[in-house]
N, C-alpha and C positions, 0 to 999 in steps of 0.2 A: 539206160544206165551207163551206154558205154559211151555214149556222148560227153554226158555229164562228169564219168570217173576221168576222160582225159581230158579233159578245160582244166579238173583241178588239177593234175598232175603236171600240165604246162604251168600253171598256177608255180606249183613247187620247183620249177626249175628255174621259174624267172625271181622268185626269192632267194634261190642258190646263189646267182647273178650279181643281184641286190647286195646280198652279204660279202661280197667282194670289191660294189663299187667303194670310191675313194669319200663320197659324203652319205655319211648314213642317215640323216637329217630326209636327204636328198631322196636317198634310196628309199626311205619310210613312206615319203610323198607318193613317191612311182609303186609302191605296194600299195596303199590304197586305193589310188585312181584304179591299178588294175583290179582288186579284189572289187570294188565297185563298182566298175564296168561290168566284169563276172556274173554279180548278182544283181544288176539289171537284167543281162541278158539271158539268164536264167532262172529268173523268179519264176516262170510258169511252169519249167519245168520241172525244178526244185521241188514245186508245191506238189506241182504229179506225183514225185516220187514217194514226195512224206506222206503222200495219200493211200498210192500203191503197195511199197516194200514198208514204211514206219520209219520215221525218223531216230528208230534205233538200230536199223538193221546196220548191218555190216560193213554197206557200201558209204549209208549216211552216217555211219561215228566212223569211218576212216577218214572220208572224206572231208569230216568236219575237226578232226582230229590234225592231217597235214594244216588245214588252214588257220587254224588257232595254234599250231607248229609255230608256222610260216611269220606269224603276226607278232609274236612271242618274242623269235629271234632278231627280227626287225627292229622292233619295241627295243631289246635289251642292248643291240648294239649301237642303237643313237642315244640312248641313255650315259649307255659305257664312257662313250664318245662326247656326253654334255649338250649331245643337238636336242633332247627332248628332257622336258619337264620330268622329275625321277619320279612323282607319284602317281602318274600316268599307267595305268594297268594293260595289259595284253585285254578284255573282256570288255572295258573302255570303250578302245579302236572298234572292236566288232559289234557293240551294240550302235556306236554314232555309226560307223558304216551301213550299219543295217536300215536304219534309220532314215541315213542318207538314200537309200534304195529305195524305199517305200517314200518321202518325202518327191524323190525326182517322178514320184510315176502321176503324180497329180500335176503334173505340166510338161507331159511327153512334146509341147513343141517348142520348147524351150532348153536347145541341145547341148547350150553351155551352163547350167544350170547347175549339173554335178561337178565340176571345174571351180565354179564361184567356192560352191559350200565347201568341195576340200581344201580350198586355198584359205576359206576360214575356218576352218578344223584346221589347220596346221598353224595357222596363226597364233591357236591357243595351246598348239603339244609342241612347237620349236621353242627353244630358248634363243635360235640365232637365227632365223629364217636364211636357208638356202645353206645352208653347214649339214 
């Protein structure tokens, strides 16, 4: 549990980050990538925990609560900013991300595989790629 609550909690710092740099477009990209690094590299243990404490307990709705925080604030200030399409939802990002996690795991030797798919996921949420 304590593995897990500090991945997301570096999670939340590096979107603190994010929401400072100068292209939010930019910053929306390097929040994915990370959030999906994350849950690749945590699928199995994730899955422990929903199995062990229940994916309501306390740790997993905080946990899941900073990271649809995190996605939210991301989302709304490349919006703000015009880098992303406005009808693009915070729930959007996290189910393609999810998606994307579960898609990469059927060709684990295929190392640039998550790189391709968010660089076309973002194809479809920039208005101006790389803004």
């Amino acid at each position: 549990e304590a593995v897990y609550k500090d991945q997301v909690d570096g999670l939340e710092v590096l979107a603190g980050k994010l929401l400072a740099s100068e292209s939010p477009g930019a910053a929306l990209g390097e929040w994915l990538r990370a959030f999906a690094a994350f849950g690749r590299t945590k699928r199995s243990l994730s899955a422990a925990l929903v199995a062990t404490i229940g994916k309501d307990s306390a740790l997993m709705s905080e946990c899941s609560r900073i990271l649809r925080g995190c996605t939210e604030e991301l989302l709304r200030r490349a919006q703000e900013a015009g880098a992303v399409r406005p009808e693009v939802q915070p729930y959007d990002l996290i189910r393609i991300t999810h998606g994307l996690i579960v898609a990469t795991e059927s060709a684990p030797g295929d190392t640039e595989q998550a790189d391709r798919i968010i660089d076309l996921m973002l194809g479809g949420l920039l208005t101006h790629p790389g803004r």
